[in-house]
N, C-alpha and C positions, 0 to 999 in steps of 0.2 A: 140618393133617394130615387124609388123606382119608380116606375107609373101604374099605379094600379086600381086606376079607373076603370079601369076593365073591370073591375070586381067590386068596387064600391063606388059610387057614382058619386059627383058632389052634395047631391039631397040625402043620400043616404049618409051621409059622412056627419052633415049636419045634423042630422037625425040623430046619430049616437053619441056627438059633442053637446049635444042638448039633454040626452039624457044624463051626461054627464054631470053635466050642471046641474040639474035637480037632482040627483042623487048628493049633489057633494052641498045642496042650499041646507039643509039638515043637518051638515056633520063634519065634524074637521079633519075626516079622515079626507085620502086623495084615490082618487082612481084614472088608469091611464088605459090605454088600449093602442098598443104595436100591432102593424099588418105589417108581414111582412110576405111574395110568392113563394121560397123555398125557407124552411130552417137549417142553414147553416151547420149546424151543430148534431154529434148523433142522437143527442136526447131534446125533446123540445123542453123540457121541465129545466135542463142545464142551459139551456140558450136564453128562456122564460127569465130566471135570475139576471143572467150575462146584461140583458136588455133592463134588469129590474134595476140593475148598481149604474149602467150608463148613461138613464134617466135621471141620475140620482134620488130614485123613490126610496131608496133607506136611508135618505138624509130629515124625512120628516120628523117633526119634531115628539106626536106620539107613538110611532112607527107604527103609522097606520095607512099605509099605501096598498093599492091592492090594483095590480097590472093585468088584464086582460094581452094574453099574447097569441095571434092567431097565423099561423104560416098554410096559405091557403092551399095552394097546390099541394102541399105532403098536407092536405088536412090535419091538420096538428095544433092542438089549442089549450093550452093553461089558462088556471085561472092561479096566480102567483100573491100570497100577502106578505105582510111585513110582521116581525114580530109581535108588535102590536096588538094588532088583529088576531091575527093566529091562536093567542093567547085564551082568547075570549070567547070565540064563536063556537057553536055547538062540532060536537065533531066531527058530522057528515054534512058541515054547510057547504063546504068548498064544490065537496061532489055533487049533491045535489042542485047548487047552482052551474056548474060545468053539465049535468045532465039537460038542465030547460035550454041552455047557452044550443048545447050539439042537437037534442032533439029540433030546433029551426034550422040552424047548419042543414041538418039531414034534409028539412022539404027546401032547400033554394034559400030559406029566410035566413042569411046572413045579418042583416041589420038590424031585424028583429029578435034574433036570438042574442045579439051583442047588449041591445037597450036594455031586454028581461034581464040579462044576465048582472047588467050595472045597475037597472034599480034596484033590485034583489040585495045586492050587495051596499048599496048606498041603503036599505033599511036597515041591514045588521049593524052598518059601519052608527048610523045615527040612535041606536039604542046602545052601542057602547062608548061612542064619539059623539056625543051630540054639539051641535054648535055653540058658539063659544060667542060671545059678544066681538071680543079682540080679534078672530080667529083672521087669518089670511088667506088665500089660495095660493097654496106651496107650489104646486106643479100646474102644468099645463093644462087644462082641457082638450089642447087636437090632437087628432092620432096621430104618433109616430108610425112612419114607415121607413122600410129598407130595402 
């Protein structure tokens, strides 16, 4: 695990784990968010997956996972779902949420553009996922990093 405080600070971090949570109080779907400084890999969209299976986010149970992945230095950011999801959402939700995500990217607002980017997506997730009395939280809330 790398250090990269340098680019999201601890308030900031919590900030986006918080948002997490209220996106996921609504819905049984999960949402994750990797930082990592370089993507590894030549496509970030194949490294996005790589990071999607070593989470185990397509092991939820309606395959409803949906991983934010952002490799900061190569600017490089997916927004990654699980079949689930994919299945359901309008057709241009993905991009248009990747669009509000990078337009704050673009002025400095990293943590800000990650929050919009997860509650956005924690509305879609909870008008096709909505919470479940039983429901559990499958995955983690804090960011992975590498």
């Amino acid at each position: 695990m790398s250090d990269l405080s340098a680019y999201i600070s601890k308030k900031e971090e919590k900030y986006i784990v918080d948002a997490i949570k209220t996106a996921e109080k609504n819905t049984s779907g999960e949402i994750r968010v990797h930082v990592e400084k370089k993507c590894p890999a030549d496509d970030a969209f194949d490294r996005a997956l790589e990071v999607f299976e070593k989470l185990e986010m397509h092991k939820t149970e309606l395959q409803n996972g949906v991983l934010f992945y952002v490799a900061i230095e190569d600017h490089k950011f997916v927004i990654c779902g699980d079949k689930g999801i994919n299945d359901v959402v309008p057709k241009n939700f993905w991009e248009s949420t990747k669009d509000i995500v990078i337009s704050n990217f673009k002025l400095g607002n990293y943590s800000q553009g990650l929050v919009d980017g997860i509650l956005k997506a924690g509305e879609e997730l909870k008008a096709h996922f909505p919470y479940q009395s039983d429901d559990e939280n499958e995955l983690s809330d804090q960011i992975s990093k590498a």
